[in-house]
N, C-alpha and C positions, 0 to 999 in steps of 0.2 A: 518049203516054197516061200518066197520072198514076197512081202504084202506093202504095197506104199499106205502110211497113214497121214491122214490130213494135218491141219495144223489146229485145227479145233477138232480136240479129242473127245467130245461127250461122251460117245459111245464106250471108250476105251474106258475112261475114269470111274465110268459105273461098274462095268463090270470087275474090272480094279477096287472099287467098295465093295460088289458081292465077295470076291477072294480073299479079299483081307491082307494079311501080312503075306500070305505065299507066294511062290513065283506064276505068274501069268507066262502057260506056255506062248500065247500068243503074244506076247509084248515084243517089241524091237529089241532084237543084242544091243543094232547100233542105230543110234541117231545124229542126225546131222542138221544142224542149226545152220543154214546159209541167210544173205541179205535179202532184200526185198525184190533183188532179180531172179529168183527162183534157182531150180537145177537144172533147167532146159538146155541150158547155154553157156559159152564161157569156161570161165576155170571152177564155180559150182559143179558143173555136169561132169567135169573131166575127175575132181574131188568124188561127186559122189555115186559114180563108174566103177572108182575104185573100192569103195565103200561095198557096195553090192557085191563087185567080184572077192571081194577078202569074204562076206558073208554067206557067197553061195554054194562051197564043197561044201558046209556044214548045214546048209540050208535054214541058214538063221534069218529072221526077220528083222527089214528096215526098216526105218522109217527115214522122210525129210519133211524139217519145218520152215515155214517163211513168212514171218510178218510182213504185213500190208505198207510198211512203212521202216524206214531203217534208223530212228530213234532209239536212244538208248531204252526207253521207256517199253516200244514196241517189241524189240530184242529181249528183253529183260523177261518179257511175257512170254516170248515164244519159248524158251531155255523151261521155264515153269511147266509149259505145254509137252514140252520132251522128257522132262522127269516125270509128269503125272502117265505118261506113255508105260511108266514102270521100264525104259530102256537102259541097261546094264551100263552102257558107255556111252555117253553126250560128248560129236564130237564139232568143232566148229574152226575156221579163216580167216585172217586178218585182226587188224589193229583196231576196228571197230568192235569185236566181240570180248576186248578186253575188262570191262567194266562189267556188261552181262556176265560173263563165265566168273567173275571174280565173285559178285552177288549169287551167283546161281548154286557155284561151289561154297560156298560159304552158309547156303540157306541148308542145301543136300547134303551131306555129309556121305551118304549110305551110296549118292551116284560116283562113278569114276568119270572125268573131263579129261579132253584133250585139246589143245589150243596150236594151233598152228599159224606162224607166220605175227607170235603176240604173246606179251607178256601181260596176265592175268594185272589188275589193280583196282583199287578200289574206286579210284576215280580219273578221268582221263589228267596225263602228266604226271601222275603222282609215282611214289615207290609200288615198284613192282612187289607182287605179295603171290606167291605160290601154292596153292592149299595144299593137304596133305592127301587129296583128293583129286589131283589134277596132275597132267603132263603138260610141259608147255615146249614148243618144237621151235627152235632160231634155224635160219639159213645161212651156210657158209658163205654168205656173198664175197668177201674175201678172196675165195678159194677160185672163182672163177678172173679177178682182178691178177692173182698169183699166177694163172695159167698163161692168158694175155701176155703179160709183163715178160713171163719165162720166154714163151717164144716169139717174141719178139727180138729178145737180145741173142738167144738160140738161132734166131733167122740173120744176124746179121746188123740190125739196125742201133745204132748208139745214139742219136736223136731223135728223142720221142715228147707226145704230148699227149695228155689226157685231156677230155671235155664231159664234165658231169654236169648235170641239171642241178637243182637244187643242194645247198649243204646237209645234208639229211643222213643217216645212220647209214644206209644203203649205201648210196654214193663214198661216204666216207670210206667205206672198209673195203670195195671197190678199187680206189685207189690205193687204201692200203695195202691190198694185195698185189695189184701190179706192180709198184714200188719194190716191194717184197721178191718178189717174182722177178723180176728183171735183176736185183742183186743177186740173188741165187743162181742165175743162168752165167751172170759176170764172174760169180766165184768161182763156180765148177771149172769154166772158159779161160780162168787165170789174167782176165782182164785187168789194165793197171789201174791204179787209183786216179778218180775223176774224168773215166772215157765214156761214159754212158751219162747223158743229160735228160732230163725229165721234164716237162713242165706241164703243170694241170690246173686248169681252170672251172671253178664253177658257175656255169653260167647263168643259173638262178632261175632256170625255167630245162622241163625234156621238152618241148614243144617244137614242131617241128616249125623251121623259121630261115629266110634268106641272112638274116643274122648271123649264126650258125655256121653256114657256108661262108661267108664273109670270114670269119674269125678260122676257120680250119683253112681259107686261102693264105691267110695271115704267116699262119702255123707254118703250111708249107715254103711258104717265101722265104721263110728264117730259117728252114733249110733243115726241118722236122719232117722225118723219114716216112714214119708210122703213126697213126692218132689212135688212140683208143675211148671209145664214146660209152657211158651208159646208160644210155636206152636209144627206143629204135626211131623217134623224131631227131635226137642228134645225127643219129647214124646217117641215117637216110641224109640231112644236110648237108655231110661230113663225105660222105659216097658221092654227091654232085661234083665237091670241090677237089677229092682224090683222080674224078675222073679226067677234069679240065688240069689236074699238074704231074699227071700220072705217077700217083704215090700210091699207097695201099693203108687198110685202117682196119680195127678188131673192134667189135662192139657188142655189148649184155643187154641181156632187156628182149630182145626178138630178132630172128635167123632173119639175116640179110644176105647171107654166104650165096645161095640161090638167084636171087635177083641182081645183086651187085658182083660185077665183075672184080671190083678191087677190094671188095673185104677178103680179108685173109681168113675171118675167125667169129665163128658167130657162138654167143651162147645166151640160151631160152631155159626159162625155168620154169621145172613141171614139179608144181606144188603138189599136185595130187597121191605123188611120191611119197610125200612125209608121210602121210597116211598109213601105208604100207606096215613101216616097222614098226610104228606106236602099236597100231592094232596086234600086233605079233607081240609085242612086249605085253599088253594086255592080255591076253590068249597064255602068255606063258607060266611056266610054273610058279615063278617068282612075284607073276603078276604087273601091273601098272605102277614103275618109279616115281609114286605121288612126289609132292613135291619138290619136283627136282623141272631143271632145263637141260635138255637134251640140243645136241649141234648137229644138224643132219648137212650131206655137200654132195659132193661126186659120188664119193661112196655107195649114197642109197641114191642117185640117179636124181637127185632133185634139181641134177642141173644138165645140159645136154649140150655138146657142141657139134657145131657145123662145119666144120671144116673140109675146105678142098687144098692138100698139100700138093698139087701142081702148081700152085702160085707161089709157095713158098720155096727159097731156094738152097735153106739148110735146115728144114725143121722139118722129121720127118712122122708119120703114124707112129712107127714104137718109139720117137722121143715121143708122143703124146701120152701114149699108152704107161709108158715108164712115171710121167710126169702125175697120172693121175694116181698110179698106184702108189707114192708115194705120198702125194698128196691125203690120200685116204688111209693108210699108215700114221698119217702121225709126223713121217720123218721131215717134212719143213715146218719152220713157224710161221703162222700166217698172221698171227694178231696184232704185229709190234705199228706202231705208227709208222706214217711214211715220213722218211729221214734222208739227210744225204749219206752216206757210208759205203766205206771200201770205191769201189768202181763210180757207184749211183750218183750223180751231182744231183738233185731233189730242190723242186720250186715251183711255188703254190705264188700264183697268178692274184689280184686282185678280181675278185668276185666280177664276172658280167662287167670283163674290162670292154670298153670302147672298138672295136673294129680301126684300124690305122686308116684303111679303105686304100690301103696299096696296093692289092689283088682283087680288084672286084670285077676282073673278066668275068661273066655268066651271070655273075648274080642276078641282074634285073629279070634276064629271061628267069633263071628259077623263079622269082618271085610270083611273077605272075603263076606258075604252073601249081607253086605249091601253097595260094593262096586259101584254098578250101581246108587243108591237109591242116596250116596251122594256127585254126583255131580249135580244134578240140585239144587235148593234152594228152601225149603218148603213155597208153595205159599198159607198166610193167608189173 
């Protein structure tokens, strides 16, 4: 029977000094350190869903903890509170927990970690440091820019452009997969050299913005076929100005495919996924691949696409299907930079260039509409 424990263990830690060194049958297999927003909600809840259901044909005991506050200091304490829990596997999310788990693993020695979505360090910016205590889980983000990229040139289009937020690791490998992706659909295709042009901009904010829409009118005026956006405040911009020049657009970050008539391609990522095979590596005979980084993508489902191929007019389900299982083989490379080569002409925009304001049919009215929307910042 599965038991939730608080984050102030008193009761635990005593009885834990009555036992001594033994195993407390009652302690958590597994524990899950989230932020100060709890498990209620969110991608917490969806994490630790899954946590639970991996725990319950065995009927192992959970735990979740949550400091009152998401400082390193507070974090750092709650991680203490989950090993004194005497829980077998400490597991925790994002790039915030990288400092905690790095101290945590380094105090415990005897606990196994798991980090998802973060490289363990000993202090924020610094070298990444892996204990021999810990797994730490990367996201193929790539892998979903590669898919984009593929079919797109798959579907026909040889003028394209990207729109990224921020210059950031994410975004980066984003486009370098698309880039990637679109060569490889040109090679198969026997496209000649320099037919496919690219051009991608980072715009220095995902926030959803009449800006946005401006610069993807732009895009289309120049006579850019397909955009590919990532995340879902571009998208949704990017979706206004597809609709007023009747083009189509793919975008990462959160399923637009539903809502928007002109997205061809939507992909959301369901973090709770990694979770999954770590824990099974853990469980297994061989046990938890201490320190090491592990690359999770399509494969273990940690990404999901949306697609409706009635929009599309040569890319069909089993090219999706083919595309993924190669993808998850091995058989493309996804890691190289984005470059011009073979077919691809490749060209990186000046950072959060100026809007020309040659196309600004619609903007004003968006603006007003989407003046609420773009002051929070689109959370991928």
């Amino acid at each position: 029977m599965k038991r939730r424990f608080a984050a102030l263990f008193a009761a635990a830690a005593l009885l834990a000094g009555l036992i001594g060194c033994g195993t407390d049958p009652n302690a958590p297999r597994y524990a899950f350190v989230a932020d100060s927003s709890g498990v209620e909600e969110g991608i917490n809840a969806a994490i630790w869903g899954v946590i639970e259901a991996q725990a319950e044909p065995n009927e192992y005991n959970t735990a979740s903890f949550c400091p009152e506050e998401d400082t390193e200091e507070a974090l750092t304490a709650v991680f203490t509170e989950a090993v004194k829990s005497r829980a077998r596997l400490v597991l925790a999310f994002g790039e915030q927990m990288e400092t905690p788990v790095f101290s945590a693993a380094q105090e415990h020695k005897k606990t196994k970690f798991v980090l998802v979505g973060g490289e363990p360090r000993q202090e924020a910016g610094g070298e990444v440091s892996i204990g021999e205590n810990v797994l730490a889980v990367d996201l193929a983000y790539e892998q979903e820019g590669f898919a984009a990229g593929y079919a797109s040139v798959k579907n026909g289009f040889r003028s394209l452009a990207v729109m990224a937020g921020e210059k950031n690791e994410r975004n980066i490998r984003l486009i370098n997969g698309f880039v990637q992706g679109a060569a490889a659909a040109a090679s198969e295709l026997g496209l000649e050299e320099g037919t496919v042009f690219i051009k991608a901009e980072y715009t220095g904010s995902d926030k959803l913005s009449p800006l946005r829409m401006s610069e993807a009118l732009d895009f289309y005026g120049e006579g850019v076929e397909s955009i590919f956006t990532t995340s879902g405040g571009i998208g949704t911009a990017v979706a206004r100005a597809a609709e007023i020049e009747q083009k189509t657009f793919f975008t990462a970050g959160e399923n637009l495919t539903e809502e928007e008539p002109s997205c061809l391609m939507s992909f959301y990522t369901q973090f709770e996924n990694a979770f999954i095979p770590a824990i099974e590596l853990f469980e297994s005979k061989e046990g938890l691949p201490g320190g090491t980084m592990l690359q999770y993508g399509l494969k273990e489902e940690c990404f999901a696409a949306a697609v409706d191929y009635s929009r599309f007019s040569s890319f069909t389900e089993a090219d999706y299907q083919t595309l993924v299982e190669k993808l998850s083989n091995g058989d493309y490379v996804t890691d190289k930079e984005a470059e011009s080569s073979g077919a691809v002409v490749y060209e990186e925009l000046s950072s959060g260039r100026a809007s020309s304001g040659g196309a600004s049919s619609g903007v004003s009215s968006f603006e007003e509409s989407s003046s609420e929307e773009s002051e929070a910042d689109n959370k991928v």
